[in-house]
C-alpha positions in Angstrom: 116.3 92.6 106.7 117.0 92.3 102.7 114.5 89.3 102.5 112.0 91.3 104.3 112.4 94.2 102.1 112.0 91.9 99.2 108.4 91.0 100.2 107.7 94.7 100.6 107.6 94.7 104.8 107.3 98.4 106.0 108.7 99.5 108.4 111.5 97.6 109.4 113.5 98.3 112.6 116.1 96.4 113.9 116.8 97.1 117.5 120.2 95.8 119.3 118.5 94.8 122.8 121.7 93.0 124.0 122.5 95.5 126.8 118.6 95.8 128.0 117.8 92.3 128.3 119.4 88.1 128.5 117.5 86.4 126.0 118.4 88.1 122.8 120.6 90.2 121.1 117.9 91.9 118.3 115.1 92.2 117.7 113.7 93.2 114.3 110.2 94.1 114.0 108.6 94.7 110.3 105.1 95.0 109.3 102.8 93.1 106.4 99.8 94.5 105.2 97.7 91.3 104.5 97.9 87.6 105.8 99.5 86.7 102.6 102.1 89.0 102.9 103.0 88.3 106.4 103.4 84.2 105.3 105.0 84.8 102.6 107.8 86.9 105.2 107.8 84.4 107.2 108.3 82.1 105.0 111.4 83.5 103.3 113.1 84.6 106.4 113.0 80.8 108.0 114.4 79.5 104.7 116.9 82.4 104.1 118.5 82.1 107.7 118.0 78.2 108.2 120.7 78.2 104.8 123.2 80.8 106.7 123.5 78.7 109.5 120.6 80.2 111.7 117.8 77.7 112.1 114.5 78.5 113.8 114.3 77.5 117.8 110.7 78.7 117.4 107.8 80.1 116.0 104.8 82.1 117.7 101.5 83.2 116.4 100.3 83.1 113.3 99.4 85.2 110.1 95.7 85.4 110.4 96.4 86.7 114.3 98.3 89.6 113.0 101.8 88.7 114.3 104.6 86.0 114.0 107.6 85.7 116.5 110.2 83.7 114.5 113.2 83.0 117.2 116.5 82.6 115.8 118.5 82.7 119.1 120.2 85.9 119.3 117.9 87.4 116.5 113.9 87.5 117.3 111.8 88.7 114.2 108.5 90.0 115.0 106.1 90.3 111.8 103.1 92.1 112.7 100.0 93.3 110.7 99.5 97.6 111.2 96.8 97.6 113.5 98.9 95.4 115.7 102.1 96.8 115.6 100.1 100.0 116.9 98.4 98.0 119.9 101.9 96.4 120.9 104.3 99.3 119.6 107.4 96.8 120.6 109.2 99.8 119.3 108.7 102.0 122.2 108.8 99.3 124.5 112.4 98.1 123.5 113.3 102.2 123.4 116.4 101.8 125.2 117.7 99.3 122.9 120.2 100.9 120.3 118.2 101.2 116.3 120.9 99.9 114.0 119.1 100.7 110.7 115.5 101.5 109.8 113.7 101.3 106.9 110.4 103.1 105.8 
């Protein structure tokens, strides 16, 4: 979450799904504002958990599409641009997961 912050994400959730659903145990879901933005947080997460032990079991989508899905196993990070996050508001969806920390 700190290397998302450091690029200047908004709005970064992190949801702990691991009593609604199998597959993962969080999901954190953060917006960039430009296709720049969104590479460059991609970009820094992959390389900030591949050296803590975490590497990437795969990668969805891409910048200039408006979202990423970076799969870490038990973490998924989901990068979105705005007008995305708003169409797929993975927020609401994953509502009965339990927010762990958010940060405007």
């Amino acid at each position: 979450m700190d290397v998302a912050a450091d690029k200047q994400a908004a709005d970064i959730v992190m949801l702990d799904i691991s009593k609604v659903c199998t597959f993962a145990d969080y999901f954190v879901i953060c917006t960039g504002e430009t296709e720049r933005q969104i590479d460059a947080i991609t970009k820094d997460l992959d390389e900030a958990l591949k050296s803590d032990g975490a590497p990437l079991k795969r990668r969805e989508g891409a910048a200039n599409s408006g979202w990423v899905l970076l799969d870490f196993g038990p973490v998924i990070v989901h990068i979105f641009a705005p007008e995305e996050r708003d169409y797929y508001q993975l927020d609401l969806l994953w509502s009965k997961g339990t927010l762990v920390v958010r940060i405007e």
